[in-house]
C-alpha beads as a LAMMPS data file, in Angstrom:
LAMMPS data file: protein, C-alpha beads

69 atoms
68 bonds

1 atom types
1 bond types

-500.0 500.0 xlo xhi
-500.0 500.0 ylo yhi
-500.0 500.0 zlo zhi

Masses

1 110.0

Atoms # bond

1 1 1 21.730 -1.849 4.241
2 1 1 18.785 -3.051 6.355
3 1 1 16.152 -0.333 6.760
4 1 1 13.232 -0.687 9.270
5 1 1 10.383 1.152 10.010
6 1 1 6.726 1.771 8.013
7 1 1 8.295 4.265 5.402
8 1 1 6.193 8.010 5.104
9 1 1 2.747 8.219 7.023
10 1 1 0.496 10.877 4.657
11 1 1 -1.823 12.761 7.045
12 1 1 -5.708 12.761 5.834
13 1 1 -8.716 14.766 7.397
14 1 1 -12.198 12.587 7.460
15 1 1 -12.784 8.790 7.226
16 1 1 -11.232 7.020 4.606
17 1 1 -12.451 4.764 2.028
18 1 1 -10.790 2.563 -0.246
19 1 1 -10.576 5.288 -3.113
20 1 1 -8.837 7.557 -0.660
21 1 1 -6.646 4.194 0.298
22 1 1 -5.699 3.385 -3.078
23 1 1 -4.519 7.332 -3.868
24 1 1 -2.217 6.761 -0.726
25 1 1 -1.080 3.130 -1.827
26 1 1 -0.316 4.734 -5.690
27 1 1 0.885 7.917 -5.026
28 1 1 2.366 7.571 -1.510
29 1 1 3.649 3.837 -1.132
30 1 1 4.839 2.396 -4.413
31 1 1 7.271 5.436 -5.019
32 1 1 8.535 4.396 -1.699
33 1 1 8.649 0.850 -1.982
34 1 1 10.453 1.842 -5.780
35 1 1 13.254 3.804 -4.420
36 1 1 13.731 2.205 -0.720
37 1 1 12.836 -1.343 -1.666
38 1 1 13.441 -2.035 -5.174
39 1 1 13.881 -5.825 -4.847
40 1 1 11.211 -8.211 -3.919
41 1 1 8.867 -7.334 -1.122
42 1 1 5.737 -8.360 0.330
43 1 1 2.919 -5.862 1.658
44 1 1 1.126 -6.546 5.193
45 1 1 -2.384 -4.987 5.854
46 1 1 -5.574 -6.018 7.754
47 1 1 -9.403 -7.115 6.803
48 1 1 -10.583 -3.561 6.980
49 1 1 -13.215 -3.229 4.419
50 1 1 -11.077 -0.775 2.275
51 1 1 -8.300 -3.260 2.517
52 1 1 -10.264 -6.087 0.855
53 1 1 -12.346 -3.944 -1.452
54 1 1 -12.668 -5.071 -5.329
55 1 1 -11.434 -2.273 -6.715
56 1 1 -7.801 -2.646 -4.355
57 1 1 -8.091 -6.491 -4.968
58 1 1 -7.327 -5.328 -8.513
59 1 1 -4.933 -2.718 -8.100
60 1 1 -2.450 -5.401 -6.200
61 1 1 -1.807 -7.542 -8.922
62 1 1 -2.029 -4.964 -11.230
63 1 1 1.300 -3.467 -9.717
64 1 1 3.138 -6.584 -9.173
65 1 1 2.408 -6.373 -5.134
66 1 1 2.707 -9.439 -2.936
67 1 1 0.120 -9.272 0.317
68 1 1 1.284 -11.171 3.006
69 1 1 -2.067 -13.789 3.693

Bonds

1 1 1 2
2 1 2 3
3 1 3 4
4 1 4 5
5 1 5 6
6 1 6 7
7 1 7 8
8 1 8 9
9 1 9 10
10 1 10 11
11 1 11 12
12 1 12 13
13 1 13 14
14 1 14 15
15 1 15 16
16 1 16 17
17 1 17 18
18 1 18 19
19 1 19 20
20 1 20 21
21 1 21 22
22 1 22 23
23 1 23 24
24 1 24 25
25 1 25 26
26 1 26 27
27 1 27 28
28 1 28 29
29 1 29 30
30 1 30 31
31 1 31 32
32 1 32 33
33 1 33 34
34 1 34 35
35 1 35 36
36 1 36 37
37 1 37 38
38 1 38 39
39 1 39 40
40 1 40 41
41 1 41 42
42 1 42 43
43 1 43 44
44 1 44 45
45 1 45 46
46 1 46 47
47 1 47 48
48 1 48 49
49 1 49 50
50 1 50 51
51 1 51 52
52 1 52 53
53 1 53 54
54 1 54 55
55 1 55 56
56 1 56 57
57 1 57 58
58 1 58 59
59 1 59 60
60 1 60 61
61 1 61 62
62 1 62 63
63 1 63 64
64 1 64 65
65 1 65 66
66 1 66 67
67 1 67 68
68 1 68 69
């Protein structure tokens, strides 16, 4: 079965930073990615600064997540 579509969108008051970003990626997107894509996938994202911050480039390889370059 083929599923489409960008999985659940978590609604957040304010402007959010890359500790607020990697709360959503940990508790939000890798239970998703666990139960609707459990074999090999590859995450997509921009150059916003809380996309490329230090602390997320750790927390990718950390959890075994592809980026797409």
């Amino acid at each position: 079965m083929v599923r489409c579509g960008s999985g659940p969108i978590p609604h957040k008051q304010g402007i959010m930073n890359a500790v607020m970003y990697e709360g959503i990626l940990r508790d939000v997107m890798l239970p998703y990615a666990e139960w609707e894509m459990p074999l090999k996938w590859i995450f997509q994202q921009d150059n916003d600064p809380k996309h490329t911050a230090k602390r997320l480039k750790q927390f990718f390889p950390y959890n075994d997540i592809g980026l797409l370059e």
